[in-house]
C-alpha positions in Angstrom: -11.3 5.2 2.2 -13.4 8.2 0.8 -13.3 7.9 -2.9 -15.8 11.3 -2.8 -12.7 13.4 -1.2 -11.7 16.4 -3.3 -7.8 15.4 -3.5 -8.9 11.9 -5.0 -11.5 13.4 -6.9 -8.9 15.6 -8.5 -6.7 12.7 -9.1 -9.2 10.5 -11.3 -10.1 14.0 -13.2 -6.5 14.2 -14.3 -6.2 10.1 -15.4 -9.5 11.5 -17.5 -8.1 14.6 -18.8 -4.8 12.6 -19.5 -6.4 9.8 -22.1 -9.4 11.7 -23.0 -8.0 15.3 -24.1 -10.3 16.9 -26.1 -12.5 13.7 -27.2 -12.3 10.1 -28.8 -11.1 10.8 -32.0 -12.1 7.4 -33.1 -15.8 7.4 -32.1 -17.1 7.8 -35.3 -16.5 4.4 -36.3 -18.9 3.0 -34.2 -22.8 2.6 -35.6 -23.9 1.1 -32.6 -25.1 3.2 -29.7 -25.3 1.2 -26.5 -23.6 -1.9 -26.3 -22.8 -4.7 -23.2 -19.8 -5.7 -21.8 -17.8 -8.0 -19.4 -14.4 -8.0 -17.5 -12.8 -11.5 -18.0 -9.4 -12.1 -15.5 -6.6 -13.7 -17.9 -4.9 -14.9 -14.7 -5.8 -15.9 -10.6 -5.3 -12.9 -8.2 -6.8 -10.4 -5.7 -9.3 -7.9 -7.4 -8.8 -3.7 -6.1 -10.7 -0.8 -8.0 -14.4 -1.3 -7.2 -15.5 2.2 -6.3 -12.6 3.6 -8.3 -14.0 1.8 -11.8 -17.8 3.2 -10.5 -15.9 7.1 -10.0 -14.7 6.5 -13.3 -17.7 5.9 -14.9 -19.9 7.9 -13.6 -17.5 11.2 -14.4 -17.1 10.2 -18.2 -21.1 9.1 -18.5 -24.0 8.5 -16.3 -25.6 6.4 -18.7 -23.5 3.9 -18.0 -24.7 0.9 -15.5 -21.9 -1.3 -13.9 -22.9 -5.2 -12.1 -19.6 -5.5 -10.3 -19.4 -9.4 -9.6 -16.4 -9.3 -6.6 -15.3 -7.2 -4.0 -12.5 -5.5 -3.1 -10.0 -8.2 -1.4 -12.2 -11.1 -2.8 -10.3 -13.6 -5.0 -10.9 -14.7 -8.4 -9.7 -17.2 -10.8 -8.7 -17.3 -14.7 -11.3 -16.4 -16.7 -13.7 -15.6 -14.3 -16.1 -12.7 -15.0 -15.2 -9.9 -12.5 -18.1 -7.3 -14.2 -20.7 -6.5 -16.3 -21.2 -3.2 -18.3 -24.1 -1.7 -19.9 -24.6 2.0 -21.7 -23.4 4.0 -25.0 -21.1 2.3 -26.9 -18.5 5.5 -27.4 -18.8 6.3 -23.4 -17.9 2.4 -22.6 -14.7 3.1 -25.1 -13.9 6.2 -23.7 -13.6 4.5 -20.1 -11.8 1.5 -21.4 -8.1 2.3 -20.8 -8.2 4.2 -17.9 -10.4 1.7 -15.4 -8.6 -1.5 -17.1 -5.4 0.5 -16.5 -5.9 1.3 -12.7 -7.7 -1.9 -11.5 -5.2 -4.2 -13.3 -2.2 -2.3 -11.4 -3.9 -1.9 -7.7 -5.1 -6.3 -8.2 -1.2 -6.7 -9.3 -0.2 -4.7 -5.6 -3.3 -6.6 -3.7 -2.2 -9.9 -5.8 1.5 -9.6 -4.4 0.9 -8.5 -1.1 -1.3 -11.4 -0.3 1.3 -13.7 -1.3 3.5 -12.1 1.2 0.7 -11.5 4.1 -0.4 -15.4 4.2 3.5 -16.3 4.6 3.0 -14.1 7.9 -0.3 -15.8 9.0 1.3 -18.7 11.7 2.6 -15.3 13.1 1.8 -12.5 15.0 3.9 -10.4 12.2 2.1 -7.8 10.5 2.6 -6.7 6.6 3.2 -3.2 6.3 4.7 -1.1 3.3 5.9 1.7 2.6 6.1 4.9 1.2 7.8 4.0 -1.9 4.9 4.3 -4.2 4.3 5.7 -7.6 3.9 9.6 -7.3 0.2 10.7 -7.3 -0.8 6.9 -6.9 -0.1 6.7 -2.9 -3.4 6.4 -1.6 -4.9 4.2 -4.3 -1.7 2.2 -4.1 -2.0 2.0 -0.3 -5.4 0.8 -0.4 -4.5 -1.9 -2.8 -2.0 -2.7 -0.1 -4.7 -2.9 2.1 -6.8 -5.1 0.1 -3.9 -7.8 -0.1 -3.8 -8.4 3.5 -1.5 -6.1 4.3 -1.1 -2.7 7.0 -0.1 0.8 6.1 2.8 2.3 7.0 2.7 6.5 7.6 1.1 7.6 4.7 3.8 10.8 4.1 6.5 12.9 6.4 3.2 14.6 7.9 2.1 11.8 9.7 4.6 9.9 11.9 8.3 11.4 12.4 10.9 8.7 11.2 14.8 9.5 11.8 17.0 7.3 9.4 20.5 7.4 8.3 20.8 10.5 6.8 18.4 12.5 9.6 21.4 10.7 12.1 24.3 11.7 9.6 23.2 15.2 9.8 22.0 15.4 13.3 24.4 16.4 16.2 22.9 13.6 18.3 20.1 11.0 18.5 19.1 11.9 21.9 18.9 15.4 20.7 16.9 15.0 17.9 14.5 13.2 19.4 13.9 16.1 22.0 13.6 18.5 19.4 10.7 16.8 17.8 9.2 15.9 20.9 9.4 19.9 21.6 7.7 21.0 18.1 5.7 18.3 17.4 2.1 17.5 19.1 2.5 14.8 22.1 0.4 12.4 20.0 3.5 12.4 17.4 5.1 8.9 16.7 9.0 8.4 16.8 10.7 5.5 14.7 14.1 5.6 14.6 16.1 3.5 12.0 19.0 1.6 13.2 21.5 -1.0 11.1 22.6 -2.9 13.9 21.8 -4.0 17.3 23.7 -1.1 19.0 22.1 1.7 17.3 19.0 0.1 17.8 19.8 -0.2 21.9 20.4 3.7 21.3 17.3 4.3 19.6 15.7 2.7 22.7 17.3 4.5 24.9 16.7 7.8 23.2 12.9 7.3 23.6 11.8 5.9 20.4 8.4 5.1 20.1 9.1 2.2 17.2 12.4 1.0 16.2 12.8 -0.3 12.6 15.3 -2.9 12.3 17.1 -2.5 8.6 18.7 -5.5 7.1 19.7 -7.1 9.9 20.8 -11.2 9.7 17.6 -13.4 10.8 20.3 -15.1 13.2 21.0 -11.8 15.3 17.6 -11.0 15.5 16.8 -14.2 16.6 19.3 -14.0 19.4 18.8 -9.9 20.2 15.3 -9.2 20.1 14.7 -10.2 23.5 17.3 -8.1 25.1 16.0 -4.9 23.0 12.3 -6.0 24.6 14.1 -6.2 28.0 15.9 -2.8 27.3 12.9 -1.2 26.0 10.7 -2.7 29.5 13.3 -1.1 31.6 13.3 2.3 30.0 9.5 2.3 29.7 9.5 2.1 34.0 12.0 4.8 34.1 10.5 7.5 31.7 7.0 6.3 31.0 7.3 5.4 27.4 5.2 3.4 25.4 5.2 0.0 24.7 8.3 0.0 21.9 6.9 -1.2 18.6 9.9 -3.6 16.4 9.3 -3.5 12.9 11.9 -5.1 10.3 12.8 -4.6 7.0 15.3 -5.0 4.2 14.2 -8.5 3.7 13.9 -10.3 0.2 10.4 -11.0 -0.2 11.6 -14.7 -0.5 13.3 -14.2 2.8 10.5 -13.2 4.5 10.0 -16.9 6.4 13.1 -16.5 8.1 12.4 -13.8 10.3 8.8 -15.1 11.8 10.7 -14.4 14.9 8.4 -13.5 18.4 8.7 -10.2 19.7 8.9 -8.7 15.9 5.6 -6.6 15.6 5.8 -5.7 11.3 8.0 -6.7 8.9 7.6 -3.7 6.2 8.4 -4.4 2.6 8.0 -1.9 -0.5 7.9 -5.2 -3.2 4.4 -5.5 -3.5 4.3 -1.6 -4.9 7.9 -2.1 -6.6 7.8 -5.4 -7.8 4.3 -6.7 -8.4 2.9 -7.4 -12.2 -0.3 -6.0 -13.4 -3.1 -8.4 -13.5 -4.0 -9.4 -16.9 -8.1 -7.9 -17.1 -9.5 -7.8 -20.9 -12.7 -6.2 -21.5 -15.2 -8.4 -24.3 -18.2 -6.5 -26.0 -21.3 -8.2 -26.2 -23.3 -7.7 -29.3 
């Protein structure tokens, strides 16, 4: 990811604007003018937030010098030291909240989805999420995601066109809306279609979809479909040159997610470790 882009840039401005306002108003209480500090983790997990913390930093003071001690994706254990910080005492305040804030909630995402992702490991399955995320947090959030283990979904409506219920409710036919994108979108485009049961998804095939997403469907008729809608999906690929159909699944309870290791399932897409995940528990201790 490019933490230097302008649109994240712009983000961690705003978190800054947000907590700082118009100064510390509490600064003058403190005498002393540089100071050293540590991270401690409270609780095991999966750290995310290295180059966001040094962004953070660095915009609210130069001064201050970071020692990360973990990476992105590494594991770490209670009260193990995840950093070292070192620089005026009112600037290491004034970054407090807002790094503690943001690493704690992308490790809770990166925590929860490596739960989920080593469940998956015997398997061919992938992780992927979703884009239920917190508004202006995507990216970060998607990242943590990444960190975890796990495999991004389409980042927005810009980048992969997805026909669901509603698209299908409103639609005259599937057939035909699939044509209609094909006509005004570039050929590189990406076509998932949602389907509830196993005829709408044998539909969906036939209509040309690039991926198929399989929502809430019983492990049991997956188990016993799949290999038709592979079949299905092999025949239509000779006859019109499609791509290889991609099956992703989801609706599943992430304590579920064991039964339906099933081959022939590409993804299993789950928006739990965004929705559902705890913070980790990070506190920061001064060092006089």
């Amino acid at each position: 990811m490019n933490w230097q882009s302008p649109k994240l840039q712009k983000i961690i401005d705003i978190w800054i604007e947000e907590d700082l306002g118009n100064g510390d108003l509490t600064h003058p209480a403190v005498t002393l003018k540089y100071g050293k500090a540590n991270w401690i983790a409270k609780k095991e997990g999966v750290f995310c937030g290295c180059e966001i913390i040094r962004t953070i930093l660095r915009k609210i003071d130069e001064k201050i010098e970071l020692n990360l001690l973990i990476k992105d994706g590494e594991s770490f254990t209670q009260n193990q030291k995840l950093l070292e910080l070192n620089g005026p005492t009112v600037s290491l305040l004034a970054s407090e909240r807002i790094t503690l804030n943001i690493a704690m909630h992308l490790s809770g995402i990166a925590t929860y989805a490596k739960l989920l992702s080593q469940k998956l490991s015997k398997s061919n399955i992938k992780l992927a999420d979703t884009r239920k995320t917190t508004p202006g947090l995507r990216y970060f959030e998607k990242y943590a995601f990444r960190c975890g283990g796990g495999f991004n979904h389409r980042m927005g409506l810009y980048d992969a066109a997805m026909i669901k219920e509603n698209h299908i409710a409103w639609s005259d036919d599937l057939q035909g809306s699939v044509n209609k994108i094909r006509e005004q979108s570039p050929f590189t485009t990406h076509i998932i279609i949602e389907a509830e049961n196993i005829n709408q998804a044998k539909e969906a095939i036939l209509a040309g979809a690039d991926s198929i997403l399989l929502d809430e469907i019983d492990p049991k008729k997956l188990r016993e479909s799949i290999q038709e809608l592979r079949s299905l999906s092999m025949n239509n690929m000779r006859t019109k040159n499609y791509k290889r159909l991609v099956i992703e699944v989801s609706g599943i309870k992430p304590e579920e997610i064991e039964n339906y290791l099933i081959d022939g399932i590409d993804y299993i897409s789950t928006s739990s470790a965004t929705t559902k995940s705890n913070w980790s528990d990070f506190s920061m201790r001064y060092i006089n």
